[in-house]
C-alpha positions as CSV (number, residue, x, y, z in Angstrom):
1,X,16.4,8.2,-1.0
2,X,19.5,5.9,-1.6
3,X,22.2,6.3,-3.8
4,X,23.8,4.0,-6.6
5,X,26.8,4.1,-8.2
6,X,28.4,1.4,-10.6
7,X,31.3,1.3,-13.4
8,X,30.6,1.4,-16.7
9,X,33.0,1.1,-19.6
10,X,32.9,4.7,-20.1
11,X,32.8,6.3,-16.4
12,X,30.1,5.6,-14.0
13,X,26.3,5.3,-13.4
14,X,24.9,6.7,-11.0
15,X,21.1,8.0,-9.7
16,X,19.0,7.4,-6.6
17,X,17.2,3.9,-5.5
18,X,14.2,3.6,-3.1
19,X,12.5,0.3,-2.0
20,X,9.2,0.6,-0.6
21,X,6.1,-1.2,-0.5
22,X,3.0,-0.4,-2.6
23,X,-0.9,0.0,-1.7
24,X,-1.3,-3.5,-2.8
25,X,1.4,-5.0,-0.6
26,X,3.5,-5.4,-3.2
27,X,7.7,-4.9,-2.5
28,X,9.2,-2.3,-4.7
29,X,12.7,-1.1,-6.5
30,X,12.4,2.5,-7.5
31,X,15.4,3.1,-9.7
32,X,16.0,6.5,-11.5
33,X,12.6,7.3,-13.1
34,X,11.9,3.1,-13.5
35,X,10.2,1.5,-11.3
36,X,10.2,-2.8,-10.5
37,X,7.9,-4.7,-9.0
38,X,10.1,-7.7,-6.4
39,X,9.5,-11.1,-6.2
40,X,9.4,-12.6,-3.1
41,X,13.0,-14.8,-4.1
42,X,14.5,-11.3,-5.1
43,X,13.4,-9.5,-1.8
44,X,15.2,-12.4,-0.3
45,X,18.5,-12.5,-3.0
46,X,18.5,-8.9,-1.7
47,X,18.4,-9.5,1.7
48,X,15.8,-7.1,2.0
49,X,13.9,-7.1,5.6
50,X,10.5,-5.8,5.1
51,X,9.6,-5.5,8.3
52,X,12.0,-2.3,8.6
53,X,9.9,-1.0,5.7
54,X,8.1,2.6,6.6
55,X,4.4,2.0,6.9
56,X,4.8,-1.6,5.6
57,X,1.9,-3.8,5.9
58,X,2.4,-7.7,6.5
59,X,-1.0,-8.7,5.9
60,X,-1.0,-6.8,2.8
61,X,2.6,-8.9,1.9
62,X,1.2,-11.9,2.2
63,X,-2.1,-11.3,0.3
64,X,0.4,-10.0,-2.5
65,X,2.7,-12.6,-2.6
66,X,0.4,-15.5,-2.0
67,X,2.1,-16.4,0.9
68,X,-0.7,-18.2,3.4
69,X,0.7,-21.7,3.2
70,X,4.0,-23.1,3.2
71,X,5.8,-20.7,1.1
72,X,5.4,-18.0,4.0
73,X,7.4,-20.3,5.9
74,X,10.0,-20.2,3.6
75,X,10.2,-16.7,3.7
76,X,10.3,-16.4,7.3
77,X,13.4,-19.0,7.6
78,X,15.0,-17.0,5.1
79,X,14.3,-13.9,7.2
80,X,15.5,-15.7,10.4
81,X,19.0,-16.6,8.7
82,X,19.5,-12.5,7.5
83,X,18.8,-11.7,10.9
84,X,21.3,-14.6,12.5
85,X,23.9,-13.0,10.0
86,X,22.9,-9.1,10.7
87,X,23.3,-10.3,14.8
């Protein structure tokens, strides 16, 4: 698990976060006891790279997200430019 912590007016928030991806290939934000199903524009906003993922599935990704056509190639460019800036 990962930790949070943000201000609030009062003091702080804080809890645990895990991102992980679901049976059905989707990508997703377990925050406290709430848990958020990604879009493929937030995984990329987030600069998440899946492919670090434990036991993640690309096939299963792609059949999620829709992504057989051009959008996948979207997605890829977008990883390619995270990895350029992680290099």
């Amino acid at each position: 698990m990962n930790k949070y912590c943000y201000e609030i007016k009062d003091g702080k928030c804080k809890g645990y976060f895990k991102i992980y991806q679901a049976k059905n290939g989707s990508i997703q934000l377990m925050m406290g006891n709430r848990n958020i199903t990604l879009t493929a524009q937030q995984i990329l906003d987030l600069n998440i790279y899946t492919f670090d993922l434990i036991d993640y599935d690309h096939d299963k990704f792609l059949e999620f997200y829709k992504l057989g056509d051009s959008n996948v190639h979207d997605l890829i460019d977008g990883y390619d430019e995270i990895a350029k800036i992680i290099i």
